[in-house]
C-alpha positions in Angstrom: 60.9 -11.7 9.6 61.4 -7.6 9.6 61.7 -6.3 12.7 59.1 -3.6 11.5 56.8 -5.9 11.2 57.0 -7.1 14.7 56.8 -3.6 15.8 53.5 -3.1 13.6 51.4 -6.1 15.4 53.1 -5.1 18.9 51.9 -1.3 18.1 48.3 -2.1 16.9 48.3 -4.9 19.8 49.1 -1.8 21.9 46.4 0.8 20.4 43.5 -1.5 20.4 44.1 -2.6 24.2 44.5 1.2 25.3 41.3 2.1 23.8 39.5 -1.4 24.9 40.8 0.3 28.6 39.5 3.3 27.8 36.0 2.3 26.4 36.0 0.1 29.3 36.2 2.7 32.0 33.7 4.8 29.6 30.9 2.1 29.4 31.2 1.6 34.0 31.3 5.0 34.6 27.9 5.2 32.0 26.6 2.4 34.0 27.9 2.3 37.3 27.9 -0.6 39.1 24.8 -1.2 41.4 25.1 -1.1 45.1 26.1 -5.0 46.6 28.5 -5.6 43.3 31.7 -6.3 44.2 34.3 -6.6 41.4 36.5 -8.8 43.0 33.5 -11.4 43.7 33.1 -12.8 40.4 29.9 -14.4 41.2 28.2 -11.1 42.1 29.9 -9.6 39.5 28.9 -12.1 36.7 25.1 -11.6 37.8 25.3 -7.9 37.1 26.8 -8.6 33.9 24.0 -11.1 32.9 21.3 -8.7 33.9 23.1 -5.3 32.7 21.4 -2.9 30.4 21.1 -3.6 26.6 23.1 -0.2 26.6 26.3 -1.7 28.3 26.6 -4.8 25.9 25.9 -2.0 23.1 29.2 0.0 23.9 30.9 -3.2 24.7 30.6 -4.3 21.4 31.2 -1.1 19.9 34.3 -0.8 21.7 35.6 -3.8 20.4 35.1 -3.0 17.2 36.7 0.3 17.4 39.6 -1.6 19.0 40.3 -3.8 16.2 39.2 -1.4 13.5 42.3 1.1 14.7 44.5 -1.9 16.0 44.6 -3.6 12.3 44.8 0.2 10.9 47.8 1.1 12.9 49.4 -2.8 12.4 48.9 -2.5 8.7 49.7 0.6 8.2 53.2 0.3 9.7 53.5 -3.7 8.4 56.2 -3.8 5.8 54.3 -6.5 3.8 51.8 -8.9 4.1 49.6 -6.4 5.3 46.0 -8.0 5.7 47.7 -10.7 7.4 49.2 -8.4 10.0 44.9 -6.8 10.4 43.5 -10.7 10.4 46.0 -11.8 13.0 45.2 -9.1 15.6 41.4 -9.2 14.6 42.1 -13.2 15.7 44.0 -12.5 18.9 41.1 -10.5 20.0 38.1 -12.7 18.9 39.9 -15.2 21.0 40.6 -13.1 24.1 37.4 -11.7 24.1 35.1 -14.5 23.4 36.8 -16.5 26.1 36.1 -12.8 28.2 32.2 -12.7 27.3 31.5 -16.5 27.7 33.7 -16.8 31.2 31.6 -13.6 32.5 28.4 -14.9 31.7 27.5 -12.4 29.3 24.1 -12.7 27.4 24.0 -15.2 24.2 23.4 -12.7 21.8 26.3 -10.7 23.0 28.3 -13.6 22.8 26.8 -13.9 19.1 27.1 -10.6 18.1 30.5 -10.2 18.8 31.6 -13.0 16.4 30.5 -10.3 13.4 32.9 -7.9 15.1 36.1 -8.4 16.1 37.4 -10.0 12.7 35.3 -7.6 10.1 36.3 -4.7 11.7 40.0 -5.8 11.7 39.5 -6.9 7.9 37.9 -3.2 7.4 40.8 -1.5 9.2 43.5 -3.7 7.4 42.0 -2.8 4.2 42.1 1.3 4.8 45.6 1.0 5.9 46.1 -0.9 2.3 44.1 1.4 0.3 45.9 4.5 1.9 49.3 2.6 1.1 48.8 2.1 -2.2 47.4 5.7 -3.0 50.2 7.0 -1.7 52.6 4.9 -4.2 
């Protein structure tokens, strides 16, 4: 294995959790927390998330899709070959990190649901701009 290519899923692996951090801190400070939540109780803190506004969930979701859409851009863009492999994998990581994240906060069902038809598309979607940028370039 090319050590660029290890250094293309490390990169977009990098990007997408910078701007999941980001998003993050954008979607609490757009809903603050109420008064009596305490983030290190995570029993008071998985009852705000259950009964949060639609409009958290929303950028949530969004968020994640812009983190894997950039993340599999960035990986496959950089990826030596094998490109769309390099956009699924990361797409994969993050499906799995974040459904066990949504489901282990107590986050509503359709959420949970939802998020299943973003993490991998949007990687797929990112993975195959990267490709169709490499090959106009040839």
């Amino acid at each position: 294995m090319k050590i660029r290519n290890i250094v293309a899923v490390i990169a977009g692996f990098s990007a997408s959790i910078i701007i999941i951090i980001i998003g993050e801190a954008l979607a609490h400070v757009m809903n603050p927390l109420p008064e009596g939540v305490n983030m290190n109780d995570p029993e008071s803190f998985k009852i705000f998330i259950a009964n949060a506004p639609v409009s958290l969930h929303l950028i949530i979701l969004c968020n994640y899709a812009l983190a894997c859409f950039v993340g599999a851009l960035i990986s496959s863009s950089i990826a030596l070959d094998k490109k769309m492999n390099k956009a699924i994998s990361l797409g994969g990581m993050f499906m799995g990190v974040g459904m066990f994240s949504l489901i282990s906060l107590s986050h509503p069902i359709w959420v949970v649901v939802c998020s299943v038809f973003v993490f991998l598309p949007f990687a797929y979607l990112g993975g195959k701009l990267a490709v169709r940028i490499s090959t106009q370039k040839k």
